[in-house]
C-alpha atoms as a printed R data frame, in Angstrom:
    type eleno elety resid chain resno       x       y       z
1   ATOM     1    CA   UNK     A     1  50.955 -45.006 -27.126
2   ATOM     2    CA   UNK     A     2  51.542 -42.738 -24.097
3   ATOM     3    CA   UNK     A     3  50.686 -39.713 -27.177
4   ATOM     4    CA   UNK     A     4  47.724 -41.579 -28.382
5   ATOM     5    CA   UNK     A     5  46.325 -41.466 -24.561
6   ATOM     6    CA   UNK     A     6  46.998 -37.777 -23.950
7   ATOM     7    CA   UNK     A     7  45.139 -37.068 -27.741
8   ATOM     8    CA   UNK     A     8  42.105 -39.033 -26.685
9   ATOM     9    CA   UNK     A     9  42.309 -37.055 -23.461
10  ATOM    10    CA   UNK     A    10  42.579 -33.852 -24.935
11  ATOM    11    CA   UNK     A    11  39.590 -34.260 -27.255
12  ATOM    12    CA   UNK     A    12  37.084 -35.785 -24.595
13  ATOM    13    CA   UNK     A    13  38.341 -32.670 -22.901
14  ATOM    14    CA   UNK     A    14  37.304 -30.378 -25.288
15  ATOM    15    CA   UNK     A    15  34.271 -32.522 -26.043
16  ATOM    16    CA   UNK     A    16  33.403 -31.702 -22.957
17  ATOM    17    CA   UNK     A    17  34.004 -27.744 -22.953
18  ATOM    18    CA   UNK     A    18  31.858 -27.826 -26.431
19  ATOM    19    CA   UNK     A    19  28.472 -29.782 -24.340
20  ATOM    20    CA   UNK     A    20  29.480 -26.883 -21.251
21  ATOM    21    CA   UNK     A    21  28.920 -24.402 -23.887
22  ATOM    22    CA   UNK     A    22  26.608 -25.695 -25.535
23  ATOM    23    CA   UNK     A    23  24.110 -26.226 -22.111
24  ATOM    24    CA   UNK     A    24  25.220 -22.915 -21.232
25  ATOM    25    CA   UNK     A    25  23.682 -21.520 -24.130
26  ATOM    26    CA   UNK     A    26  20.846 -23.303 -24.220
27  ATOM    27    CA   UNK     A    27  20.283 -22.142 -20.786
28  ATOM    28    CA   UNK     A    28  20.822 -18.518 -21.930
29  ATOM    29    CA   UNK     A    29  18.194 -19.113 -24.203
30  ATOM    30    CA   UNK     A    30  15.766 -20.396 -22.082
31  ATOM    31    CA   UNK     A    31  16.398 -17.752 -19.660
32  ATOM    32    CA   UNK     A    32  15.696 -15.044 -21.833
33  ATOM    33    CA   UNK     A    33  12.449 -16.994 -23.401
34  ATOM    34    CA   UNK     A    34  11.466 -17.061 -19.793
35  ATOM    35    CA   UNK     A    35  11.799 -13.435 -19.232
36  ATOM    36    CA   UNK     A    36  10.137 -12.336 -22.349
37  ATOM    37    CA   UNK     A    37   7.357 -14.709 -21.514
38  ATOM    38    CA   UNK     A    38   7.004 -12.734 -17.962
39  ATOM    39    CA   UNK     A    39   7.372  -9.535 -20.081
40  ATOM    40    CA   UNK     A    40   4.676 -10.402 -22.131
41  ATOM    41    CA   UNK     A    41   2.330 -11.336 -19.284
42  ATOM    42    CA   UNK     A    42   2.701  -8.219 -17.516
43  ATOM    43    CA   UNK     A    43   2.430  -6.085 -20.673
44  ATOM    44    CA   UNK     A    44  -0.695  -8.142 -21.057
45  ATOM    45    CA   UNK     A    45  -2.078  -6.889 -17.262
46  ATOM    46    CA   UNK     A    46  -1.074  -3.422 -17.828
47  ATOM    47    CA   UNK     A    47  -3.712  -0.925 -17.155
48  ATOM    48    CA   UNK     A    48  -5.179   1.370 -19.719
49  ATOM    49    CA   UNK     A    49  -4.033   4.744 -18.820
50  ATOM    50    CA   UNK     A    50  -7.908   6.360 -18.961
51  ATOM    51    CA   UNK     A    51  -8.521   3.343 -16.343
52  ATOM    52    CA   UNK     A    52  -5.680   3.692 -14.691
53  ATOM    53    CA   UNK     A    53  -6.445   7.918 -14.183
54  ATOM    54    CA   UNK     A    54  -9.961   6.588 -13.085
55  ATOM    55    CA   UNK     A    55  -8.769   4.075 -10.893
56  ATOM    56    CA   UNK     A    56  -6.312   6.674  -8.956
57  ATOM    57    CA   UNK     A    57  -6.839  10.415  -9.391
58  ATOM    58    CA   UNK     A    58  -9.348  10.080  -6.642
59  ATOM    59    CA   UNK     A    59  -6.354  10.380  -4.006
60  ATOM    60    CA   UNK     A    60  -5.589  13.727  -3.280
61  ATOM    61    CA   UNK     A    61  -1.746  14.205  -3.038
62  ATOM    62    CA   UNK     A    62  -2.096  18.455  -3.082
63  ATOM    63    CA   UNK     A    63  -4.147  21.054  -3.190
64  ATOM    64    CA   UNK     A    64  -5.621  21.957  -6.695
65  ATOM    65    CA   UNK     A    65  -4.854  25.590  -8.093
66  ATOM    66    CA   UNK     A    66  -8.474  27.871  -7.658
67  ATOM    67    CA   UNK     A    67 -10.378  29.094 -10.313
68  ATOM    68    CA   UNK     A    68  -9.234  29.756 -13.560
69  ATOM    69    CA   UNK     A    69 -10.958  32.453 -14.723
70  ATOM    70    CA   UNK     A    70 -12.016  33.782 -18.495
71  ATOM    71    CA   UNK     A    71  -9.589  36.447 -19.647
72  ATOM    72    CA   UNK     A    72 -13.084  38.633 -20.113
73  ATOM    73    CA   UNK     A    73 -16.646  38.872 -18.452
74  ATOM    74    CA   UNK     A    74 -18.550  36.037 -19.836
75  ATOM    75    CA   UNK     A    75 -21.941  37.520 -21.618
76  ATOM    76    CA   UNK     A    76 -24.550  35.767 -20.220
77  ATOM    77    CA   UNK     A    77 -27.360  35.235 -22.537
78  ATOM    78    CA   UNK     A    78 -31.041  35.831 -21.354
79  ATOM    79    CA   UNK     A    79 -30.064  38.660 -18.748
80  ATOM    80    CA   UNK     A    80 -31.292  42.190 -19.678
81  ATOM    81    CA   UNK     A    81 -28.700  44.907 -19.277
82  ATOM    82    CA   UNK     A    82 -28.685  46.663 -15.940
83  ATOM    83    CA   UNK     A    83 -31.325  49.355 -15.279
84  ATOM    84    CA   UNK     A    84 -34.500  49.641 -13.495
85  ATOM    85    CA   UNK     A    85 -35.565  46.960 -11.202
86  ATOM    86    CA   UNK     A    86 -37.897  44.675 -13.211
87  ATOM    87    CA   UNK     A    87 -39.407  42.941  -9.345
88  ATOM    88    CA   UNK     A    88 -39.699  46.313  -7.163
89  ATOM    89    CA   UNK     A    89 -42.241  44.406  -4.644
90  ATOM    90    CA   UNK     A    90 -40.035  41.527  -4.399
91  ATOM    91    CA   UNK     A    91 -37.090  41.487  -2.186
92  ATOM    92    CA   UNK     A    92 -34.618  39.412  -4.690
93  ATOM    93    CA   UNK     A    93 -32.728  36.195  -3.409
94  ATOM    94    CA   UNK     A    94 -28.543  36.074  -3.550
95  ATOM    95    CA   UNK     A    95 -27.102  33.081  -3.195
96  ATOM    96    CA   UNK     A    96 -23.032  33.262  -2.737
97  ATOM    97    CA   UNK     A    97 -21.416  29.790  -3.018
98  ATOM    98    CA   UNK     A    98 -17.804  29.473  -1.356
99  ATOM    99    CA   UNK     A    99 -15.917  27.532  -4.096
100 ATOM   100    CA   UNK     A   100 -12.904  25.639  -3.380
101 ATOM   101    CA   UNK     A   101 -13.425  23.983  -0.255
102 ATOM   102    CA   UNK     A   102 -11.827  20.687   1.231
103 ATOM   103    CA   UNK     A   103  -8.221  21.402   1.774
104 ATOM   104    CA   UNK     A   104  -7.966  24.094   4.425
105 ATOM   105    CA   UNK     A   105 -10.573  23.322   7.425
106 ATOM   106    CA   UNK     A   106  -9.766  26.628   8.857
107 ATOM   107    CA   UNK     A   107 -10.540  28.961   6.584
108 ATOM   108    CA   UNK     A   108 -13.472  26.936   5.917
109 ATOM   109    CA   UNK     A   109 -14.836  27.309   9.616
110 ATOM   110    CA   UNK     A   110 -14.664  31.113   9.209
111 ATOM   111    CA   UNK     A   111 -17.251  31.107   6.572
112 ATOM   112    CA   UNK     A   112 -18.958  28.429   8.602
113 ATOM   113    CA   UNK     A   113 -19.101  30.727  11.640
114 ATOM   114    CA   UNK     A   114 -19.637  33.743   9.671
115 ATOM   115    CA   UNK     A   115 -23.124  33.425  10.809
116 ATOM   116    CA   UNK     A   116 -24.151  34.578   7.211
117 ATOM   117    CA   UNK     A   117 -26.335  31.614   4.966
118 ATOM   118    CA   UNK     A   118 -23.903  30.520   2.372
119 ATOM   119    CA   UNK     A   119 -23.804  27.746   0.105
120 ATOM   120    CA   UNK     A   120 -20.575  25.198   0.863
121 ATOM   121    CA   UNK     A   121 -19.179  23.965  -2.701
122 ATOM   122    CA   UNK     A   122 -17.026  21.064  -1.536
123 ATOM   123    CA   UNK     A   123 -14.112  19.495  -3.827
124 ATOM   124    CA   UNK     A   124 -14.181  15.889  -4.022
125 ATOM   125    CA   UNK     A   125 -11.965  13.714  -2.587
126 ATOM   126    CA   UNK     A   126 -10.252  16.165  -0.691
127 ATOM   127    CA   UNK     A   127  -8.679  15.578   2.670
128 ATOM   128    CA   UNK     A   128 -11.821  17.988   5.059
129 ATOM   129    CA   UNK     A   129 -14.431  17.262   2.712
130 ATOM   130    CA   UNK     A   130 -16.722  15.348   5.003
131 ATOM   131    CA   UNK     A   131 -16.141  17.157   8.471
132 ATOM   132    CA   UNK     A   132 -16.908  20.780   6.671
133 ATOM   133    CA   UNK     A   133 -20.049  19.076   4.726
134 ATOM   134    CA   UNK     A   134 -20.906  17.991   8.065
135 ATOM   135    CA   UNK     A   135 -20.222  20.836   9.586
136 ATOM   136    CA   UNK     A   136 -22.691  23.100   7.085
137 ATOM   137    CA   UNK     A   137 -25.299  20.363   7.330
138 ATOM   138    CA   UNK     A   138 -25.651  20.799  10.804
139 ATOM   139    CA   UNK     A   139 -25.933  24.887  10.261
140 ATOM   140    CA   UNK     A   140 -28.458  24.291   7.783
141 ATOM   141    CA   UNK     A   141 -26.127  25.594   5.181
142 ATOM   142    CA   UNK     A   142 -26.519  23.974   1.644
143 ATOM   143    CA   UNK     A   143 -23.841  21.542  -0.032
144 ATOM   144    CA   UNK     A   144 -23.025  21.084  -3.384
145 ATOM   145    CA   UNK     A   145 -20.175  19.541  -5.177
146 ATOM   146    CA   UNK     A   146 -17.363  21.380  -6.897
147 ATOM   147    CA   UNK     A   147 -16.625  18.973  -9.459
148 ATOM   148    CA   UNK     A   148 -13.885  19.539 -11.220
149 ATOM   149    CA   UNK     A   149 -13.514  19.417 -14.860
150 ATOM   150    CA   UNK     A   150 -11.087  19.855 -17.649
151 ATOM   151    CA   UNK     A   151 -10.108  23.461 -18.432
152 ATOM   152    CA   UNK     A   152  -8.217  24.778 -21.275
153 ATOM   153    CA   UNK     A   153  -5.087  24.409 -20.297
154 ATOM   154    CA   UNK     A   154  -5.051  21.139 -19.297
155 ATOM   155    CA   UNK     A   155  -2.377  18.621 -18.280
156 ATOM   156    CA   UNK     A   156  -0.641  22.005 -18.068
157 ATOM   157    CA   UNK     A   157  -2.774  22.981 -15.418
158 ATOM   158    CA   UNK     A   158  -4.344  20.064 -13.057
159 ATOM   159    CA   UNK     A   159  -7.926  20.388 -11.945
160 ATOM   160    CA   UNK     A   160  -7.593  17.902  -9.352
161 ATOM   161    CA   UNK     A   161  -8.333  14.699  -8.003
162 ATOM   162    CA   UNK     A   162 -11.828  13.144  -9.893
163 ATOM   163    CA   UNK     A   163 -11.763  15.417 -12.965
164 ATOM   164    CA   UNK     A   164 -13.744  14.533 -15.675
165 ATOM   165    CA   UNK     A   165 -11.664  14.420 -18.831
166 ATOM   166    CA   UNK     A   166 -12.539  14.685 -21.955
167 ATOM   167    CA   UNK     A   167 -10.577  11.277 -22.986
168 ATOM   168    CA   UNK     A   168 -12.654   8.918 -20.736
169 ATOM   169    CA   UNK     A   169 -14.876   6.842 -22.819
170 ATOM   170    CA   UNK     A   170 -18.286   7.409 -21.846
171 ATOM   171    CA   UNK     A   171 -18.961   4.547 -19.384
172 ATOM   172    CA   UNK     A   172 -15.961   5.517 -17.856
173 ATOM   173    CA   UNK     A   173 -17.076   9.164 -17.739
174 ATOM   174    CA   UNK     A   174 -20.377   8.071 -15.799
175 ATOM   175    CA   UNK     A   175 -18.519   6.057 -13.573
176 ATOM   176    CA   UNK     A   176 -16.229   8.790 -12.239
177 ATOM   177    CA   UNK     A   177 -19.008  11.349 -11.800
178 ATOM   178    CA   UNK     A   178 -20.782   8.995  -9.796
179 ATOM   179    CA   UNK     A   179 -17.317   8.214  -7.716
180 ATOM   180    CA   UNK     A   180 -17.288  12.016  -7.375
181 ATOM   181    CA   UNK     A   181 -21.111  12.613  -6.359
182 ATOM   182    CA   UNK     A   182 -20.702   9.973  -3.900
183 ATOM   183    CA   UNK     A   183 -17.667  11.499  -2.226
184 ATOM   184    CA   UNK     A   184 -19.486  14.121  -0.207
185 ATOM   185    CA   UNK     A   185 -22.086  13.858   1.731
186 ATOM   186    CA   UNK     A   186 -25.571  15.895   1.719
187 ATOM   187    CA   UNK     A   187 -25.005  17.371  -1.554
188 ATOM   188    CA   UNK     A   188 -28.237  19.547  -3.187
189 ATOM   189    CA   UNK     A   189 -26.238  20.095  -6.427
190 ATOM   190    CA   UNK     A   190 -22.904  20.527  -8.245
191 ATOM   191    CA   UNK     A   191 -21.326  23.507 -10.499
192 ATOM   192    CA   UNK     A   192 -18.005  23.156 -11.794
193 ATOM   193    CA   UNK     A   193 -14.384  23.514 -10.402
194 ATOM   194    CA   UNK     A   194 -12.571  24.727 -14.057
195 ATOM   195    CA   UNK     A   195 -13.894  22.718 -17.037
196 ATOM   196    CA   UNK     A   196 -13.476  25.463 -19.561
197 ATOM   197    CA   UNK     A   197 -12.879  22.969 -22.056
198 ATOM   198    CA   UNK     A   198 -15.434  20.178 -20.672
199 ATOM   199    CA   UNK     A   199 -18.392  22.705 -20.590
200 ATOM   200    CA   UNK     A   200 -17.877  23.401 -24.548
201 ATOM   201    CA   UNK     A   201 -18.549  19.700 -25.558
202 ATOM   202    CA   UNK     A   202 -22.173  19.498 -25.688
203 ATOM   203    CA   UNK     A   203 -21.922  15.805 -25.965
204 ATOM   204    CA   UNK     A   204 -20.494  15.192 -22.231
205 ATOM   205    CA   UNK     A   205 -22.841  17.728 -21.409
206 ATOM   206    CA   UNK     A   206 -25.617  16.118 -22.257
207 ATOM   207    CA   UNK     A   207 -23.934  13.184 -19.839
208 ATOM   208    CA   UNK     A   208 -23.511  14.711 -17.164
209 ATOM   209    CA   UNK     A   209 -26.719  16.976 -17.031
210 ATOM   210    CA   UNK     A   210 -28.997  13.346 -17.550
211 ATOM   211    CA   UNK     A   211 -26.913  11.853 -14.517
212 ATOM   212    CA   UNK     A   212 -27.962  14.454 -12.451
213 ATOM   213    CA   UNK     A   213 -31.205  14.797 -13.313
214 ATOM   214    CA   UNK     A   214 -31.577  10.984 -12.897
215 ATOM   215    CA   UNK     A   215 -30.134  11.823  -8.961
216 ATOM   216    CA   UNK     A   216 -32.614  14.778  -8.809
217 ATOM   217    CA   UNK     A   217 -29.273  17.102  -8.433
218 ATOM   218    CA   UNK     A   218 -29.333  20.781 -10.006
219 ATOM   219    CA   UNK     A   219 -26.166  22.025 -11.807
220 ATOM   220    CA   UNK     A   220 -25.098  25.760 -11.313
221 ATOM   221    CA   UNK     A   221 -22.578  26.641 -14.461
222 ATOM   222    CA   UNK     A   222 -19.920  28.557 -13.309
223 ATOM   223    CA   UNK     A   223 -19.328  29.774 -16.553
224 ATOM   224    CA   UNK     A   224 -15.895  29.885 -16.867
225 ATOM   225    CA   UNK     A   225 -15.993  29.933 -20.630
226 ATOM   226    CA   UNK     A   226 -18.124  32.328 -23.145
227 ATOM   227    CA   UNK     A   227 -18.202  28.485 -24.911
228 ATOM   228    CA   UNK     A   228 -20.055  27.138 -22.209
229 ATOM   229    CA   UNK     A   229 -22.425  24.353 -23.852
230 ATOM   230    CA   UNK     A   230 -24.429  23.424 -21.094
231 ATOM   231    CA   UNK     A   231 -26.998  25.901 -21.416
232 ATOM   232    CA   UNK     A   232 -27.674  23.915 -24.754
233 ATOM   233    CA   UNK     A   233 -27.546  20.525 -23.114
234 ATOM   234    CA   UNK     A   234 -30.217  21.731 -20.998
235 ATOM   235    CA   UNK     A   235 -32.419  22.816 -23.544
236 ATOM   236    CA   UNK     A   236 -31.917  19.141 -25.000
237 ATOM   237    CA   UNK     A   237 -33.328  17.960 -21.990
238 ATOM   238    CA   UNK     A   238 -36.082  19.944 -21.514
239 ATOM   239    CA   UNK     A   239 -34.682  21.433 -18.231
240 ATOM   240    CA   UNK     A   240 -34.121  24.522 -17.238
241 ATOM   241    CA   UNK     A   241 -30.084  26.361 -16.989
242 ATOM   242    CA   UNK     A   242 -29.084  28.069 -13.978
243 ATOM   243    CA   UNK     A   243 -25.411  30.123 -14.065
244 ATOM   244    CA   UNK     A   244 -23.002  31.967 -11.937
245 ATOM   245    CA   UNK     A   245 -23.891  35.664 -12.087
246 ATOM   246    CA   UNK     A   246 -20.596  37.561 -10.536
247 ATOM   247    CA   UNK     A   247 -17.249  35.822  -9.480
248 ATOM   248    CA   UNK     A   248 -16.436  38.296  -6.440
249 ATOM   249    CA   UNK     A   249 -13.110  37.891  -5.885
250 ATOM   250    CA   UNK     A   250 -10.876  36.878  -9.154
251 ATOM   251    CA   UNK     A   251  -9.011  39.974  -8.525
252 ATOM   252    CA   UNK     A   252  -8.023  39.973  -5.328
253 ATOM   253    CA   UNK     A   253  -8.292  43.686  -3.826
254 ATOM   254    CA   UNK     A   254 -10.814  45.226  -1.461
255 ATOM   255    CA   UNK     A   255 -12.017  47.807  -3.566
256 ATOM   256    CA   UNK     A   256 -12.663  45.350  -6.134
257 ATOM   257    CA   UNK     A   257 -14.721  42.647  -4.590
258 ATOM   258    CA   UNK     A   258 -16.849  45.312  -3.220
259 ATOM   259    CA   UNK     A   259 -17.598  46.585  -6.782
260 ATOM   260    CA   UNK     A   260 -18.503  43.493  -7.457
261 ATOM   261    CA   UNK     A   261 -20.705  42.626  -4.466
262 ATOM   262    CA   UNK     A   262 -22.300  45.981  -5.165
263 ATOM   263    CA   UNK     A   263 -22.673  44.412  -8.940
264 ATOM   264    CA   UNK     A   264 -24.066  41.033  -7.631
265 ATOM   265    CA   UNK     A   265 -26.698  42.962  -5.454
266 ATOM   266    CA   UNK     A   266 -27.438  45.028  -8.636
267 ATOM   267    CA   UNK     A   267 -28.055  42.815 -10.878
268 ATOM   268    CA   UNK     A   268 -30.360  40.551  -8.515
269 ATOM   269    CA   UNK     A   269 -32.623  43.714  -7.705
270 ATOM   270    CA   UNK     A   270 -32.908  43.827 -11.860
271 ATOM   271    CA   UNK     A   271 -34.042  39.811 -11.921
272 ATOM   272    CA   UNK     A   272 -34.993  38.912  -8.830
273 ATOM   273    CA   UNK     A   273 -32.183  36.719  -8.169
274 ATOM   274    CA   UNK     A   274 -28.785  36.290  -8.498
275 ATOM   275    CA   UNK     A   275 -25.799  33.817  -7.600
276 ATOM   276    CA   UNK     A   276 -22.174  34.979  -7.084
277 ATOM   277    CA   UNK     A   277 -19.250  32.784  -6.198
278 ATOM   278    CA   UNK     A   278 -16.355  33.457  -3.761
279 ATOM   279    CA   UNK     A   279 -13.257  31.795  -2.829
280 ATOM   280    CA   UNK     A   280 -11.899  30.962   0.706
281 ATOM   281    CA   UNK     A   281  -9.469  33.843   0.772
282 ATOM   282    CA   UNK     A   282  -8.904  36.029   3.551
283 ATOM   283    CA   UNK     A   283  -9.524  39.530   2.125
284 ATOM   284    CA   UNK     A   284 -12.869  37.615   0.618
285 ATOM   285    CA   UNK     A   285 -13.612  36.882   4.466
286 ATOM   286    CA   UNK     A   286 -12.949  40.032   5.665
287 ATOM   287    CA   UNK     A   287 -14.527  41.991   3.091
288 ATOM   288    CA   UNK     A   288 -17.698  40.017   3.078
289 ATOM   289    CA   UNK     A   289 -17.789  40.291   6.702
290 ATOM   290    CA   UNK     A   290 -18.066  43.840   6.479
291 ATOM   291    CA   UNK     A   291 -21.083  43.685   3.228
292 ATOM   292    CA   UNK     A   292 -22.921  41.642   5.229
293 ATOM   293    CA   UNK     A   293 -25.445  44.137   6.726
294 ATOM   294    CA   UNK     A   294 -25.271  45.878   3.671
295 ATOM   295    CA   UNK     A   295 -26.026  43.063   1.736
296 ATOM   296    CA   UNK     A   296 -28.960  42.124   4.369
297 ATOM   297    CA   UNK     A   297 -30.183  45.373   3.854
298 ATOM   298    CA   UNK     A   298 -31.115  44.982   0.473
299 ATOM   299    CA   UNK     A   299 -31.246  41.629  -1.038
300 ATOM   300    CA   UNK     A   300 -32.192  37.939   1.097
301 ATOM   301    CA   UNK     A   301 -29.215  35.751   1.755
302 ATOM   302    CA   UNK     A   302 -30.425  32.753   0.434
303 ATOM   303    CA   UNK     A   303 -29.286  29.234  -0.203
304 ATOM   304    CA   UNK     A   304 -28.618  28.417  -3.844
305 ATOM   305    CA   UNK     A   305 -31.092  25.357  -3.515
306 ATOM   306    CA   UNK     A   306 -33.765  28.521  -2.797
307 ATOM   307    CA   UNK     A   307 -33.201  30.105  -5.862
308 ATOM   308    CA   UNK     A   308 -32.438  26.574  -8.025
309 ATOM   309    CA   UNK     A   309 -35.758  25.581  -6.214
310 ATOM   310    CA   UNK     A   310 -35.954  22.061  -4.806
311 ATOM   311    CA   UNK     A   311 -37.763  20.256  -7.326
312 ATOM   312    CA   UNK     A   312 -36.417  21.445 -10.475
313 ATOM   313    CA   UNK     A   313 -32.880  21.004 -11.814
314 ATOM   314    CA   UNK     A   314 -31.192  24.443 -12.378
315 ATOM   315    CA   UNK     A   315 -30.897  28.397 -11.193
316 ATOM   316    CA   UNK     A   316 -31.774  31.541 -12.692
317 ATOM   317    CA   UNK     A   317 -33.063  30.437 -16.075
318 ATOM   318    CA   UNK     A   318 -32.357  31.519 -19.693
319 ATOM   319    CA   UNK     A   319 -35.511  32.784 -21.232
């Protein structure tokens, strides 16, 4: 009897451990259908990556590499070769825009205070961008926007916070721009910051010149690629092209950007005008500190909204 007891006993014992088991399982189970339901609900919220660049590149964590410039002088078509001076009654216009701007309010305010009428091309959603705008405004200096763009060598190389990538979809394309053009103030007009690869798709192009023209913006091409299609966006348009002429300072030694200020000088006495582009180094400082009269002497300092002209859309036209 006593045996029969401790029998019954042991098998409602391990009755027992079979239901612990079993409810532990089942809990198990339900655990991990739990989590994979929470999985699946998040994977569900997760942002595209194109929308999730958009959303975020606009925070500047560092300050985006200058210029990259083409490994040979771009030819730029409709300009005659240099010789006489085609306007010899006309004193010819320069306009020098100061690239890169937005990270360094210093060097900034030394081209500010230069005392010499340059045009301010601000980078977007950079950390100084509205107290130098505001700063040239009240000078009567022209802003633009640098807008940066993708070049060549991109990811390898990062244009920056708001670049316009070639892998947005369209809408989202628009949208950024206009996140960009709204991110400093007073702006006249825009050329791009890289985009050696974005100015060879005549497609976005043809975006981005219509967006402009819709905010009565002009668009200087900096013409860091012989591929550049935005001379042929423009004529899609009906609107006129306006480029970079001379980039003064891409190799960075005295003798040099003089040779090329001389150049920039030259080759606006031969068309009448002319637009260079500088960066915010110190030997570019100091060495167009010391062109200035020089430069004063011959040509007219002159806004780039002068030259673009402030009813039309571009500067220094293809013909």
């Amino acid at each position: 009897m006593r045996q029969q007891i401790i029998g019954a006993g042991q098998r409602a014992l391990l009755g027992a451990s079979f239901l612990a088991i079993a409810v532990l399982i089942l809990l198990v189970v339900l655990s991990l259908f739990r989590v994979h339901r929470i999985l699946q609900r998040s994977d569900s919220r997760k942002i595209d990556p194109s929308a999730y660049k958009l959303a975020n590149q606009h925070v500047a964590s560092s300050i985006p590499p200058f210029e990259i410039y083409p490994d040979e002088e771009v030819p730029i078509k409709g300009r005659l070769p240099e010789g006489d001076i085609l306007f010899p009654e006309k004193i010819p216009k320069v306009a020098i825009l100061i690239d890169d701007l937005g990270y360094d309010k210093t060097q900034a305010e030394k081209f500010l205070n230069m005392g010499a009428c340059f045009t301010f091309s601000i980078l977007p959603h950079s950390p100084y961008q509205q107290e130098i705008a505001y700063a040239a405004q009240e000078r009567g200096y022209d802003v633009i926007l640098h807008l940066p763009m993708e070049p060549r060598e991109f990811p390898k190389i990062d244009p920056g916070p708001g670049a316009l990538l070639l892998s947005l979809p369209d809408s989202d394309f628009i949208r950024q721009l206009n996140i960009d053009l709204d991110a400093v103030s007073f702006i006249k007009g825009v050329n791009n910051h890289m985009g050696s690869r974005m100015t060879a798709d005549l497609g976005h192009m043809v975006l981005l010149l219509k967006e402009l023209q819709r905010r009565n913006l002009f668009f200087v091409d900096s013409l860091t690629t012989a591929k550049s299609r935005v001379g042929d966006a423009a004529r899609i348009l009906g609107i006129p092209y306006y480029h970079r002429d001379v980039f003064l300072d891409h190799i960075p030694t005295r003798d040099f950007i003089s040779k090329q200020i001389n150049l920039l000088i030259s080759r606006a006495l031969r068309h009448g005008t002319a637009i260079g582009i500088a960066h915010p180094h110190d030997l570019t400082f100091e060495v167009l500190r010391e062109a200035i009269y020089n430069l004063r002497e011959k040509v007219e300092l002159a806004p780039v909204s002068a030259i673009a002209g402030n009813s039309i859309f571009f500067s220094n036209p293809v013909h």
